[in-house]
DSSP file (Angstrom, degrees, kcal/mol; ACC not computed):
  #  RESIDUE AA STRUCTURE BP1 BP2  ACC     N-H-->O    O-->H-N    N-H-->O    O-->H-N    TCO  KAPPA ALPHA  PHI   PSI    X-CA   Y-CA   Z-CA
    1    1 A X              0   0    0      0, 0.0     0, 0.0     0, 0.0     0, 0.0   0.000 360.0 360.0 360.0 151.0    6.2   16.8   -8.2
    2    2 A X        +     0   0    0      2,-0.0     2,-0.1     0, 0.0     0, 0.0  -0.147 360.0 145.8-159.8  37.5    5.6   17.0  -11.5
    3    3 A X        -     0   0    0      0, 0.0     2,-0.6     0, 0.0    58,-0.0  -0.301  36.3-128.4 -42.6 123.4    7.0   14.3  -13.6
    4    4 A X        -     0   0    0     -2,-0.1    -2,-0.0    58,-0.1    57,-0.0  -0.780  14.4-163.7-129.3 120.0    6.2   12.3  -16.6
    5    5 A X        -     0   0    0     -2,-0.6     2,-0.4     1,-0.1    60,-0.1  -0.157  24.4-122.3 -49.2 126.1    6.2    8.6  -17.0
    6    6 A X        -     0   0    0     58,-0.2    17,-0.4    60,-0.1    16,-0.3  -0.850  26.5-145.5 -66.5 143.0    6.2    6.8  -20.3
    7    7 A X        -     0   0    0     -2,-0.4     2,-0.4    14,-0.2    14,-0.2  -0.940   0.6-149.6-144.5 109.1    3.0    4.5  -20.3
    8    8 A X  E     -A   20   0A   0     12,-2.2    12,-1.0    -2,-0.3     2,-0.3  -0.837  20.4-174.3 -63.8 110.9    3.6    0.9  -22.3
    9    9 A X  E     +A   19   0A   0     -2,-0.4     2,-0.2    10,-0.2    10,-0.2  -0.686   6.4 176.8 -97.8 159.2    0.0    0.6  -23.4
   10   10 A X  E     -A   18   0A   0      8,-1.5     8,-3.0    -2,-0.3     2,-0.4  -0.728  27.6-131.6-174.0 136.4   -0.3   -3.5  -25.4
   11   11 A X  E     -A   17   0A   0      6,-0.2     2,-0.8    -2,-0.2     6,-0.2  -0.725  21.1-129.3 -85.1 114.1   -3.6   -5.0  -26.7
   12   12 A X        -     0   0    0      4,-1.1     4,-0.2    -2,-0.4    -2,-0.0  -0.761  13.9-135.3 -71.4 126.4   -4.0   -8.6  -25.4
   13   13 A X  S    S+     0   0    0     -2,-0.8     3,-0.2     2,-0.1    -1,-0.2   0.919 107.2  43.3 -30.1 -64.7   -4.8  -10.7  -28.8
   14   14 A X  S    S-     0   0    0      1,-0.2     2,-0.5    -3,-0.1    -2,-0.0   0.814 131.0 -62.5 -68.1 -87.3   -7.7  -12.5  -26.6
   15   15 A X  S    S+     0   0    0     -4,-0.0     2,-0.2     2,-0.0    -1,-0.2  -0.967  82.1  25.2-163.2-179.9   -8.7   -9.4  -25.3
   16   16 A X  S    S-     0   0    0     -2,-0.5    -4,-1.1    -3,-0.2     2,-0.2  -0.607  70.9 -71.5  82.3-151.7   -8.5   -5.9  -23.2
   17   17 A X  E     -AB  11  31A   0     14,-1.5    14,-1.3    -6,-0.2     2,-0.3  -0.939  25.9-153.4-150.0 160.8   -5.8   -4.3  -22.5
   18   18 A X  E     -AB  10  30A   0     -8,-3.0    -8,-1.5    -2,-0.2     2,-0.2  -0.853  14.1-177.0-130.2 152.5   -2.3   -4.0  -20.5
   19   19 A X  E     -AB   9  29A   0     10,-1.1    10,-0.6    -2,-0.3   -10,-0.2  -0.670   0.5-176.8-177.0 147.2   -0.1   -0.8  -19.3
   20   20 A X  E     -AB   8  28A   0    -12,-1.0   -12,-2.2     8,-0.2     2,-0.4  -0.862  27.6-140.7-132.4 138.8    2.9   -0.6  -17.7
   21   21 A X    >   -     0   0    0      6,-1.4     3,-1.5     3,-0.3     6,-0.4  -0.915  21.3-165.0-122.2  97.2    5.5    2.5  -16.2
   22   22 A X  T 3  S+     0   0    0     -2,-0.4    -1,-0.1   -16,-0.3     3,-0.1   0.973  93.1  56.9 -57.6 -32.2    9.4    0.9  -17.3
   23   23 A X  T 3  S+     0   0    0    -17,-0.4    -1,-0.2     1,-0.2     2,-0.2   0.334 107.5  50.4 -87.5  18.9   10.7    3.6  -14.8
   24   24 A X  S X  S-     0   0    0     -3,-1.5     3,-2.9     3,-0.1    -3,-0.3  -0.710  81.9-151.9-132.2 105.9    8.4    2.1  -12.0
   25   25 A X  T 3  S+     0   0    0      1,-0.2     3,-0.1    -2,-0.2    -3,-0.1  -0.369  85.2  29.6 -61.0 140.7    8.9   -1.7  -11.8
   26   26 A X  T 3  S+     0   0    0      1,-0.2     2,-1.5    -4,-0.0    -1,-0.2   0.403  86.3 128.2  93.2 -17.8    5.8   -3.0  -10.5
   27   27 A X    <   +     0   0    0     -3,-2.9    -6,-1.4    -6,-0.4     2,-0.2  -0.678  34.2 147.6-107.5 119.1    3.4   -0.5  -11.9
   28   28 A X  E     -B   20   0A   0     -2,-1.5     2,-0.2    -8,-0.2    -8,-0.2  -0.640  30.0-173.6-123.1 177.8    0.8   -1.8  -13.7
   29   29 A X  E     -B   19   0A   0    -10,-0.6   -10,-1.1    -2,-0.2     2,-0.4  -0.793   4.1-168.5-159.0 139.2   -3.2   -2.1  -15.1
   30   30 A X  E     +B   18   0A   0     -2,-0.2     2,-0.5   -12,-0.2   -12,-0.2  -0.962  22.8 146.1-110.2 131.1   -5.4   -4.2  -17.0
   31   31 A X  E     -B   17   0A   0    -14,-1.3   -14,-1.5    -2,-0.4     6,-0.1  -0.962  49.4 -99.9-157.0 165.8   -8.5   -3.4  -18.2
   32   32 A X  S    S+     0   0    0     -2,-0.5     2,-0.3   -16,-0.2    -1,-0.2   0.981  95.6  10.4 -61.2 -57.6  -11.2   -3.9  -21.1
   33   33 A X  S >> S-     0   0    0      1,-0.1     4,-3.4   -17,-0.1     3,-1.7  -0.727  80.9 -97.9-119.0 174.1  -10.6   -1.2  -23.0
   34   34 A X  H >> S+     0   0    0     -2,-0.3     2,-1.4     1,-0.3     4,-1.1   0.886 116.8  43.2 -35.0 -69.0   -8.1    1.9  -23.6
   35   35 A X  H 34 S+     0   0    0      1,-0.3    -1,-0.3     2,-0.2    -3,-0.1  -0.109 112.1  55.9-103.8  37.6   -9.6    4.5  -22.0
   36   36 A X  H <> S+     0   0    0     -3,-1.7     4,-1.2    -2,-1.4    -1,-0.3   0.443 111.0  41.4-119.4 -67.1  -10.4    2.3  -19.3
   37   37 A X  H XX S+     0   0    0     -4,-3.4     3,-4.5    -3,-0.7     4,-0.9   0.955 115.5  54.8 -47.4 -89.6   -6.5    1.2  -18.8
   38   38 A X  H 3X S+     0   0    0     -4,-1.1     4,-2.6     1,-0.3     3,-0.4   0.582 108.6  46.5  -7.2 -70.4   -5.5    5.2  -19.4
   39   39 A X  H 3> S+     0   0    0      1,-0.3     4,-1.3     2,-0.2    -1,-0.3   0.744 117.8  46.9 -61.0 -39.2   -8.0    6.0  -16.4
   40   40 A X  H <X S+     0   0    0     -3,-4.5     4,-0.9    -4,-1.2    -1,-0.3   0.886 106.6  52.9 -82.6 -50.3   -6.2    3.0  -14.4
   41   41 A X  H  X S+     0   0    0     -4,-0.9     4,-1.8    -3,-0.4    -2,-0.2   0.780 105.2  58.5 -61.7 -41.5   -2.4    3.8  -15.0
   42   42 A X  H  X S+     0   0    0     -4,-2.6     4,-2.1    -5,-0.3    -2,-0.2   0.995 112.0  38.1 -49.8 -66.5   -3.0    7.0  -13.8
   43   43 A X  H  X S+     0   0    0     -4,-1.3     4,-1.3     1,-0.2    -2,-0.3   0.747 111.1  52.1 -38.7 -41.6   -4.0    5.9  -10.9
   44   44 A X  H >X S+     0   0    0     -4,-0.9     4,-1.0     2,-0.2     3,-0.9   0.943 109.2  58.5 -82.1 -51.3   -1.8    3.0  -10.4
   45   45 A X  H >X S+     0   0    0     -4,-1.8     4,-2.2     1,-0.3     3,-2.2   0.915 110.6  41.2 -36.0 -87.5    1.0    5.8  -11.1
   46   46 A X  H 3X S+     0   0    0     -4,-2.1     4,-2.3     1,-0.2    -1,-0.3   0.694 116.0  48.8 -38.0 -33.5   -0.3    8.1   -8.0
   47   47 A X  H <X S+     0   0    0     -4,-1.3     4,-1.0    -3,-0.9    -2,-0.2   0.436 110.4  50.7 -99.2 -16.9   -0.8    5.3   -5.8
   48   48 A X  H << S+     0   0    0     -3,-2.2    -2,-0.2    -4,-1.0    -3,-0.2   0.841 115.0  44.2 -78.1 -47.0    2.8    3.8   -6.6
   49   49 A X  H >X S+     0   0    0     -4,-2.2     3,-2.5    -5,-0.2     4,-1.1   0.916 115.4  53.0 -73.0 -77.1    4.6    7.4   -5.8
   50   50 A X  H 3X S+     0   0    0     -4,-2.3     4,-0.6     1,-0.3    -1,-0.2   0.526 106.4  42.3 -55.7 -21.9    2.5    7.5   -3.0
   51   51 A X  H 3< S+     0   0    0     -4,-1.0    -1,-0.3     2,-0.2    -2,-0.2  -0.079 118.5  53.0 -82.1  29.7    3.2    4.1   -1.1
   52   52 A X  H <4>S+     0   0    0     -3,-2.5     5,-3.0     2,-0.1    -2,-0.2   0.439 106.5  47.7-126.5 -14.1    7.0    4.8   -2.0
   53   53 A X  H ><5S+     0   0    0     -4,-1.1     3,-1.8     3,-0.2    -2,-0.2   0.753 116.7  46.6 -84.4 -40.6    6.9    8.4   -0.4
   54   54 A X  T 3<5S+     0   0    0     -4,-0.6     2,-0.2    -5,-0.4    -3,-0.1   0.996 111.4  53.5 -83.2 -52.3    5.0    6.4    2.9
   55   55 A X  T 3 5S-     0   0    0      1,-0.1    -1,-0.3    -5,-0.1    -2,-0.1   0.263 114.9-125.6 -61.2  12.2    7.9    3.7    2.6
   56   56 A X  T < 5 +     0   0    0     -3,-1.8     2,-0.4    -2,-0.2    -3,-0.2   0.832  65.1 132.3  51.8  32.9   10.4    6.4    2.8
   57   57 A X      < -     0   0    0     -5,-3.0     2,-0.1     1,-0.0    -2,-0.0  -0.839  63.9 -91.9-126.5 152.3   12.2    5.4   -0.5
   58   58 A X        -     0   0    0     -2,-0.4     2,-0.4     1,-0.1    -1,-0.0  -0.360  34.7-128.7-106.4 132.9   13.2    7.7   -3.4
   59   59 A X        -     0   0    0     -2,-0.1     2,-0.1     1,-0.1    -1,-0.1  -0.841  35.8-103.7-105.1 132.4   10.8    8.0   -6.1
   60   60 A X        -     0   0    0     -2,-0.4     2,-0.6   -37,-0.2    -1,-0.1  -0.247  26.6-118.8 -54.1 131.6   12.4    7.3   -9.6
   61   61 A X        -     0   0    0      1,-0.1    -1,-0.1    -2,-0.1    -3,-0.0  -0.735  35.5 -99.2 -86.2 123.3   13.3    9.9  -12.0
   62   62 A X        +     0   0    0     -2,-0.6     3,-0.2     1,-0.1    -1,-0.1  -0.010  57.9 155.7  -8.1  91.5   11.5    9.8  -15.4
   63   63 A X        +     0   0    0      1,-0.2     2,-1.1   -57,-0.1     3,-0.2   0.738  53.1  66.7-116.8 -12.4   14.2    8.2  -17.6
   64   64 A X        +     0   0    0      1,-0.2    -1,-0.2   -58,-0.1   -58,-0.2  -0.598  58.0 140.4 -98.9  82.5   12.5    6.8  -20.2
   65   65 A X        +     0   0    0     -2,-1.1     2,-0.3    -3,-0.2    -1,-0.2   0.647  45.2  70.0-111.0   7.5   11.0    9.7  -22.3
   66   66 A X        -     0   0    0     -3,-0.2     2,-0.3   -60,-0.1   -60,-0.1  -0.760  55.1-165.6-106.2 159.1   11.1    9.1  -26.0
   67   67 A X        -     0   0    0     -2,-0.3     2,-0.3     2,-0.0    -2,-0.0  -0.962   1.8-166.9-151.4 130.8    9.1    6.6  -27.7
   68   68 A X        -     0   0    0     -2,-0.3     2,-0.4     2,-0.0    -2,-0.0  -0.968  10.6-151.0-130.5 130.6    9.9    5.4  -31.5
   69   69 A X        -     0   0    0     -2,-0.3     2,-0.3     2,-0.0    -2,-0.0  -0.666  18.7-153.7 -98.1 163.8    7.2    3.3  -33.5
   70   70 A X        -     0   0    0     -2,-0.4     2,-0.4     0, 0.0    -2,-0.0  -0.913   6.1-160.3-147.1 114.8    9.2    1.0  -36.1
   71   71 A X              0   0    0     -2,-0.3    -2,-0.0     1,-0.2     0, 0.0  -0.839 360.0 360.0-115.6 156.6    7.6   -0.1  -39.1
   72   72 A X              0   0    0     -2,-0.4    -1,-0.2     0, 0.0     0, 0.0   0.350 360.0 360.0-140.9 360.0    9.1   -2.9  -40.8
């Protein structure tokens, strides 16, 4: 498979960092910095497909693939 995910990245105000897959409910990471989170969401990503493949359940197809920045 060979899929790609949009990855919610968000800075907590106190600090570190959050990121989240909308088209996998449940997949998450926190960590201190970006490239810390990156490194993590990957992971959490493989390790999501792969307990849903062992649970015998249909892995979601990618539906959310554009991303729009909005400045106001």
């Amino acid at each position: 498979m060979n899929s790609k995910y949009l990855v919610i990245f968000e800075k907590n105000p106190d600090g570190g960092y959050g990121a989240y897959v909308p088209d996998l409910p449940g997949c998450v990471a926190v960590g201190e910095t970006h490239t810390e989170v990156s490194q993590l969401i990957e992971e959490a990503i493989k390790f999501h497909i792969e307990g849903l493949l062992e649970e015998g359940l249909e892995i979601p197809e990618p539906t959310s693939i554009e991303s729009k920045l909005v400045e106001i």
